[in-house]
N, C-alpha and C positions, 0 to 999 in steps of 0.2 A: 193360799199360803205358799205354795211349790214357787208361783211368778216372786212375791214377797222377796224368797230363798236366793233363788235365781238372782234377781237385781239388787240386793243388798249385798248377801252374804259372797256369792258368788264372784261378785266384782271384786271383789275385798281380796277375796284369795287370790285370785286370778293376776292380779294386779302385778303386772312385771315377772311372772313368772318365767317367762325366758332367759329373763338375768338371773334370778336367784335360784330358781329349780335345779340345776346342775351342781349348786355348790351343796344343795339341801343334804345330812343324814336320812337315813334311812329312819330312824328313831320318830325325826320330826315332821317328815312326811306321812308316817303312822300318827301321829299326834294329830296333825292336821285331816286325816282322815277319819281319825272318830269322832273329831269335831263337824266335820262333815258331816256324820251319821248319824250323830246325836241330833242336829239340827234336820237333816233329813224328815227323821222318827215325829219329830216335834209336829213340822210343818204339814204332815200329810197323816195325821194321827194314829200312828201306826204302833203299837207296842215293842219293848226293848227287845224282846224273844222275837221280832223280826228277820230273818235270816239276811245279812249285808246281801248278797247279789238280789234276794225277792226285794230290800230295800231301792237297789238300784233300779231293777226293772220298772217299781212301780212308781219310782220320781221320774223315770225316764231320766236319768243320771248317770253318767259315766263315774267309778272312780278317780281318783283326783291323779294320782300317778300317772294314768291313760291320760289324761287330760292335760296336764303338765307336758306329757311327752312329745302329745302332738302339738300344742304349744311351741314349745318349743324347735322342734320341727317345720314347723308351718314358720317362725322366724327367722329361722335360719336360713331354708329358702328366698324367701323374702330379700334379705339381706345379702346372699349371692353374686 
């Protein structure tokens, strides 16, 4: 289910973040992170009382924020 998360879901969000992550709120960045973790929860059957960081540990998942940042990051260079 984790691979599943990873190539669907993942793609999805990921998709052009470099363009759009910097113009993101903060609001919807958190929206998109509990959608994240709700899908997380799902895919690796883990219950909702799962503490988010023991979540991420055990996807072996970075938050989406970190994720986004070096994203972006990693484009920018790129692009230099």
């Amino acid at each position: 289910m984790r691979l599943m998360y990873i190539a669907y879901i993942c793609s999805v969000i990921e998709f052009a973040a470099p363009v759009w992550y910097p113009s993101m709120s903060k609001t919807s960045i958190q929206k998109l992170q509990q959608i994240q973790n709700k899908a997380l929860r799902l895919a690796m059957g883990l219950p909702c009382s799962t503490r988010i960081d023991d979540l991420h540990a055990e996807a072996n998942v970075i938050p989406l924020i970190v994720h986004f940042q070096t994203l972006t990051a990693l484009h920018a260079e790129k692009y230099q």
